[in-house]
C-alpha positions, 0 to 999 in steps of 0.5 A: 500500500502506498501512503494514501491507501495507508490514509483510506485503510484507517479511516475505513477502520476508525468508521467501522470502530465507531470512533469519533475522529477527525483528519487533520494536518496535511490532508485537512489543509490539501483539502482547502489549499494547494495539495503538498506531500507528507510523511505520515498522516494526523487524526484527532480521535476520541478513545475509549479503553481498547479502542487503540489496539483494536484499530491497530488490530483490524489494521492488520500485522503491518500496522504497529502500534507504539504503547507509549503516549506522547504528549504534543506541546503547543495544545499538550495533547496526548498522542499514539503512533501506529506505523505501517511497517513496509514504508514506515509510515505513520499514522499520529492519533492526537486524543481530544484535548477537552482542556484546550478550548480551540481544540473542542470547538474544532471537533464540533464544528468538523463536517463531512468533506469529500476528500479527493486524495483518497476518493472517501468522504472524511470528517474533516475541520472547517477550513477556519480551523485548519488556519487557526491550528497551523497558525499556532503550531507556526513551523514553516510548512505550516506557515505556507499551508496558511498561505495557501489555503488563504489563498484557495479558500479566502473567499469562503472564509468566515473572517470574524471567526478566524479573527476572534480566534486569532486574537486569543492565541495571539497569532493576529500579528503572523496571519497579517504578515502571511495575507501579504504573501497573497497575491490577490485576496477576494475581499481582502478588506474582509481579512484585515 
């Protein structure tokens, strides 16, 4: 299997599991913006006891997952990696932070999105929260997915809300220097 049918084959399992989730990083910003490729693949999920072996078990013996939780440090959010031994390639499940305020309302404002890249509707995050996580995550890559995504998806932005989250991480400074980078925004009087 290569990377995308690695992506397929999880959220195929997560939906037969019955495990709220949603895909993030790369594959939510590709959605939204200019596709770029990755290394592994993001999900948020919310476990209960035994779900994690037994995704990694319907998975299949060339999926491996790591016992060991580790914690993410922007949202502190606790995560597991199963990796698809062949490519390893991995598959990061963060668990839902109900103690970081954004990373709640994301989750309940995810929807359902076809995703070309895997030719699969997936509970994906609102292109809003997409900019407001990379905002806050701030890695370069990020930073251009930002761009691009803005520049993509600018028009069908819901602006008051992108600011006012923008404001409480303190992120509004960098999301004005990235609009610069735009070449031509629809409406731009909306973003600023």
């Amino acid at each position: 299997m290569n990377n995308v049918e690695v992506t397929k084959a999880v959220v195929c399992v997560l939906e037969e599991c019955q495990v709220d989730y949603m895909l993030v990083g790369a594959y939510s910003s590709n959605a939204y913006g200019i596709a770029r490729a990755t290394h592994d693949v993001d999900f948020v999920v919310v476990v209960k006891p035994g779900d994690l072996r037994a995704i990694a078990q319907r998975l299949g013996p060339d999926f491996v997952l790591d016992p060991q939780i580790m914690m993410e440090g922007i949202t502190g959010s606790l995560r597991n990696i199963i990796t698809y031994t062949p490519t390893l390639f991995q598959i990061e499940l963060f668990r839902l932070n109900t103690k970081d305020e954004h990373h709640e309302a994301r989750f309940r404002r995810r929807h359902r999105h076809l995703l070309a890249e895997i030719q699969r509707e997936v509970w994906l995050p609102t292109v809003e929260d997409v900019v407001i996580q990379k905002l806050r995550w701030q890695r370069r890559k990020d930073l251009d997915d930002v761009v691009n995504v803005l520049t993509v998806s600018g028009p069908i932005i819901d602006w008051t809300y992108l600011r006012s989250w923008t404001a409480k991480h303190e992120t509004d400074v960098l999301l004005n220097e990235l609009l610069k980078e735009i070449p031509a925004l629809p409406d731009l009087e909306q973003a600023t």
